[in-house]
Structure formats: C-alpha cells, structure tokens
N, C-alpha and C positions, 0 to 999 in steps of 0.2 A: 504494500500500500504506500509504504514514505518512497520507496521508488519510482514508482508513481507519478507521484505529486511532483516529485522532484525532478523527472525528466516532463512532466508537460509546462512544467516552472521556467525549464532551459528551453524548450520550444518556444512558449510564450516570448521569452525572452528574446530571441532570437529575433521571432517577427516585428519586434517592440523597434530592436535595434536596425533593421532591416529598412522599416518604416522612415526610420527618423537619419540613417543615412542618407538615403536618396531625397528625404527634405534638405538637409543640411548641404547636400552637393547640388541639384538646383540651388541653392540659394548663394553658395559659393560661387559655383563656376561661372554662372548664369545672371547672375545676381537679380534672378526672377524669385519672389515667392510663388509656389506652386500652390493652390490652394486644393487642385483640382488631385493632387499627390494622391489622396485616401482613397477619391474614387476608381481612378487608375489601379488602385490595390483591392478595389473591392469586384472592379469588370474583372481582373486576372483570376479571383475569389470564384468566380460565377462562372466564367470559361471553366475552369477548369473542373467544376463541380459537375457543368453541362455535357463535358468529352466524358468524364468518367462514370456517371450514372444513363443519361440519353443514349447517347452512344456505344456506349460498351467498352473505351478502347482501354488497353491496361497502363496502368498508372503513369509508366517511365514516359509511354511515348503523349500521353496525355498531358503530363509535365510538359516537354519539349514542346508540343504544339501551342500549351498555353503561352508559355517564356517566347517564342516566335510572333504569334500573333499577336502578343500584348505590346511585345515591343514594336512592332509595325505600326500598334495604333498609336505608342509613343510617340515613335517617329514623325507619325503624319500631325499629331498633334505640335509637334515644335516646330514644324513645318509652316505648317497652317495656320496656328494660331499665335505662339510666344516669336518667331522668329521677326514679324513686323514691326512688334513694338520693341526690340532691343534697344534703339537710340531715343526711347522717349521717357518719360519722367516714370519714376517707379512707381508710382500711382498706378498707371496703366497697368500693371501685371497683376496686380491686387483684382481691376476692374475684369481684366480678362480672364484669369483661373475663377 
C-alpha cells in the first residue's frame, strides 16, 4: 500500500514538473506567456485516452501517435497564432493564449 502511494506520488510529481517546465521554457525562450499551456496538456490527455480505448491500439504506439500529433498541433499553433505577435507588447500574448 505505502508503495503505492509512493510511486503514484512520483508520477504525480512528475507530470506536476513536466507541466511547469514547458510553462517556464515558453516563457523563457519565447518570452510568451502560454496561457493556453494546460489545454494543450489536457487535448494530449484526450488523444491519447481516445487511440487507446476507441480505437484499440496498444499503448507504446498510442503514446507515439499522441506525442506526434500533439506536437503538430503545437506547431501549427506557434505558427499560426504566437509567431505574429512576437514584436508586439507582451500584453498581446496574454490576449492571445
């Protein structure tokens, strides 16, 4: 039982830390606040919940697929949406995530 607790602790942990890296490098590298960061980790949330029960497929290759296609939607999102506003007041990153 304390094994347990103690390994879903370090999981927890993990995703805690996981989370708050990729806030912290957005905000560094980018000097974007993301605000849109949680949801991006909650469509990854949802994909991957969707490949592995809808669909059937087994875990590793349902991982892979989620980590590919989220990061695409990444992509197109910094694309499409943060990349215009780079030269404008940081207010604007605030208004657009």
């Amino acid at each position: 039982m304390l094994t347990q607790q103690l390994l879903n602790g370090i999981i927890l942990g993990g995703v805690y830390a996981l989370i708050s890296v990729g806030l912290t490098m957005s905000l560094g590298i980018m000097n974007i606040s993301n605000f849109a960061h949680g949801t991006i980790y909650m469509l990854g949330g949802y994909c991957m919940y969707f490949l592995s029960t809808a669909l059937n497929l087994p875990f590793f290759l349902a991982v892979g697929s989620t980590i590919i296609g989220i990061g695409l939607v990444g992509i197109v999102i910094e694309r499409l949406v943060f990349r215009p506003i780079y030269e404008g007041p940081p207010l604007n990153s605030l208004l657009v995530s």
